[in-house]
C-alpha positions in Angstrom: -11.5 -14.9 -5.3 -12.8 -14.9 -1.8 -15.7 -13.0 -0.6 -14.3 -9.5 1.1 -15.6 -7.5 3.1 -14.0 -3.7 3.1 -13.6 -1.6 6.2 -10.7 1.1 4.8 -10.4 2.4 1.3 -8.6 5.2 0.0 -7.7 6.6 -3.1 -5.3 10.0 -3.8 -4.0 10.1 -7.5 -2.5 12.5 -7.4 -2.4 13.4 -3.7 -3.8 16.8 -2.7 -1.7 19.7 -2.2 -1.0 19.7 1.4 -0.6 15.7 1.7 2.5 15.6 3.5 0.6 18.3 6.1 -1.8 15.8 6.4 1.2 12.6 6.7 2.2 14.7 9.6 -1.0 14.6 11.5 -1.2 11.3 10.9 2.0 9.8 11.6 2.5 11.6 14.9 5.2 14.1 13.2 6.9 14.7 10.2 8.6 11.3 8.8 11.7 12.2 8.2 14.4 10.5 5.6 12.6 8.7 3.9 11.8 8.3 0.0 8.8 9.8 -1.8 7.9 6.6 -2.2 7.7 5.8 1.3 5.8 8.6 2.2 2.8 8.2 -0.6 2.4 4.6 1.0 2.5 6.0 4.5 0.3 8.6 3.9 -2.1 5.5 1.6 -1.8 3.2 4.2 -2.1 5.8 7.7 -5.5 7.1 6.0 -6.8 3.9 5.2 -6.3 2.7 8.8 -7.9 5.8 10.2 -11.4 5.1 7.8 -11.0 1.7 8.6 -10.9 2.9 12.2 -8.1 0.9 13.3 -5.2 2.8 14.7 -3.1 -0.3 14.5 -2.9 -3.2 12.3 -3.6 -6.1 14.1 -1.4 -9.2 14.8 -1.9 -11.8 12.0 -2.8 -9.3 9.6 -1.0 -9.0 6.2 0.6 -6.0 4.6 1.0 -6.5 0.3 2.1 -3.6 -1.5 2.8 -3.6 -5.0 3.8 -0.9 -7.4 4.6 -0.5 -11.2 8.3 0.5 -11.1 8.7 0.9 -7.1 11.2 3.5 -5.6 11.6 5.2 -9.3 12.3 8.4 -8.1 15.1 7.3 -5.6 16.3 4.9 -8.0 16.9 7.5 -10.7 18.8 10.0 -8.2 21.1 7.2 -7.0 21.7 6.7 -10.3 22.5 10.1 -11.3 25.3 9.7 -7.7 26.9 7.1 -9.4 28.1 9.3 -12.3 29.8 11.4 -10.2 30.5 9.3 -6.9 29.4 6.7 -4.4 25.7 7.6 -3.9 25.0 8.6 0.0 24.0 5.3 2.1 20.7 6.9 2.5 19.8 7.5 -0.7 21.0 4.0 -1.7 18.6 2.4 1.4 15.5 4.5 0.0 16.0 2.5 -3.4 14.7 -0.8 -1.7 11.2 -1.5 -1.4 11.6 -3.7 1.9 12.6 -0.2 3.9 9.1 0.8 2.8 7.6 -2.2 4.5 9.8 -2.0 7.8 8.4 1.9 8.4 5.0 0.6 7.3 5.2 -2.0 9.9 6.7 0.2 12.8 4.2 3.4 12.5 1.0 0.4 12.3 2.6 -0.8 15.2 2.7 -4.4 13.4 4.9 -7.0 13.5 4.3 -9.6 10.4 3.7 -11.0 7.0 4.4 -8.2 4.9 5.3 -8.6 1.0 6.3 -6.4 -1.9 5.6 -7.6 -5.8 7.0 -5.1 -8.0 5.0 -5.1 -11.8 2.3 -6.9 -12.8 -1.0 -5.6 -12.3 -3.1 -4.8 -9.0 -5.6 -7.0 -9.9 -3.2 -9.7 -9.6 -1.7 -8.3 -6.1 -5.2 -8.5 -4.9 -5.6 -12.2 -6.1 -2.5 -13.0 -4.5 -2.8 -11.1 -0.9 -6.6 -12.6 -0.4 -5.5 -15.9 -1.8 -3.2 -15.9 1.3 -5.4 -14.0 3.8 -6.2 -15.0 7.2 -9.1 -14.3 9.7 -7.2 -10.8 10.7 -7.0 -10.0 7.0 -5.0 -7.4 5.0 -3.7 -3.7 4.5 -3.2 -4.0 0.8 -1.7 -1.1 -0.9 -0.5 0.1 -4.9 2.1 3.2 -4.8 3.8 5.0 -7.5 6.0 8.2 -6.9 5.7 9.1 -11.6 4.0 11.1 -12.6 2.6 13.4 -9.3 2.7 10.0 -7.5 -0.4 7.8 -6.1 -1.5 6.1 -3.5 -4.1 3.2 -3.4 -5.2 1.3 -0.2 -7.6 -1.2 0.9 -8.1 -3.1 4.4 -9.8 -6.5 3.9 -11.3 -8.5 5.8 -12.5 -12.5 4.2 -16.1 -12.3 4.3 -17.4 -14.7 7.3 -20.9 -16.7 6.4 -22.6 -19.0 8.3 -20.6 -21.3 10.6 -17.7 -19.3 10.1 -17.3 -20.4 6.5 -16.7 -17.9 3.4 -19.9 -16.5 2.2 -20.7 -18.3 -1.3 -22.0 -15.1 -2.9 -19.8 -12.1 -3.3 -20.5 -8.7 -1.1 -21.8 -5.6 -2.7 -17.8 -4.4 -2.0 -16.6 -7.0 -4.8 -17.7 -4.4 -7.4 -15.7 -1.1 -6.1 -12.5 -4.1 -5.5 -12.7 -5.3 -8.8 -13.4 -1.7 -10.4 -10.5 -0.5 -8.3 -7.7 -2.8 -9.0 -8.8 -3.8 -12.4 -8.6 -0.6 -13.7 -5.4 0.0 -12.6 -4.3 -2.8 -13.9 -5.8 -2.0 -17.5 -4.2 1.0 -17.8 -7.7 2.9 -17.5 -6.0 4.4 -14.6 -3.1 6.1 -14.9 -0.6 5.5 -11.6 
């Protein structure tokens, strides 16, 4: 893995009580129709911008978000529609991860690369998104709406060493990535 260097991390598993008070602050307003899905990564990704300090993701940037099972909750209610009817358009659209990544993109002001890998583990998301990182880096995020939901985010940057070229020895921040995504990953922590 390339050396990173981490300006934005945050963490909420579950989220606090008055999360989507603090979404609205955030975002500008209260998102409205939109999955619980979308709004744990909104809320992941808004905070991890505002400790990164950037307001906006920048052009070039990446955006990877992964999750276990994705849009669970919205799945399961769509499915429940379909016993009885045609689900509602709008539920239907908050089943698909890619909506996620459209409102992602539009509140960060971002137009990009974004990506969605549904399964496998974080630890391999991370692999992947800083396999393919550039010089503006990535807003890399794990969500999950089971279980009291959770949001995990991270804003990388590759680690620059002399003449430009990745530094050959890891940052002290490999250790809190690693620990992070791993032990999602492992199942040590429960998303």
């Amino acid at each position: 893995m390339k050396p990173l260097r981490i300006t934005g991390r945050f963490d909420a598993m579950p989220p606090p009580a008055d999360w989507r008070e603090q979404l609205a602050m955030l975002a500008g307003g209260k998102p409205r129709r939109i999955s619980l899905w979308t709004e744990l990564g909104l809320y992941g990704a808004l905070s991890c911008m505002a400790q990164a300090g950037e307001a906006c993701l920048p052009p070039g940037a990446a955006l990877w978000l992964g999750s276990r099972r994705g849009t669970h909750v919205a799945t399961v209610s769509v499915i429940a529609q379909l016993r009885d009817e045609l689900p509602m358009p709008l539920s239907f659209l908050q089943t698909q991860p890619s909506q996620s990544l459209a409102i992602l993109g539009a509140q960060l002001g971002w137009v990009g690369s974004a990506c969605f890998v549904a399964g496998g583990s974080p630890a391999a998301l991370l692999q992947l998104a800083t396999a393919r990182m550039g010089e503006a880096g990535v807003l890399l995020g794990w969500v999950d709406d089971m279980d009291g939901g959770s949001s995990h985010w991270l804003r990388l940057y590759p680690e620059a060493g002399d003449g430009g070229r990745a530094a050959s020895e890891p940052n002290a921040a490999h250790p809190m990535v690693d620990g992070i995504w791993s032990d999602l990953g492992a199942g040590r922590v429960k998303c």
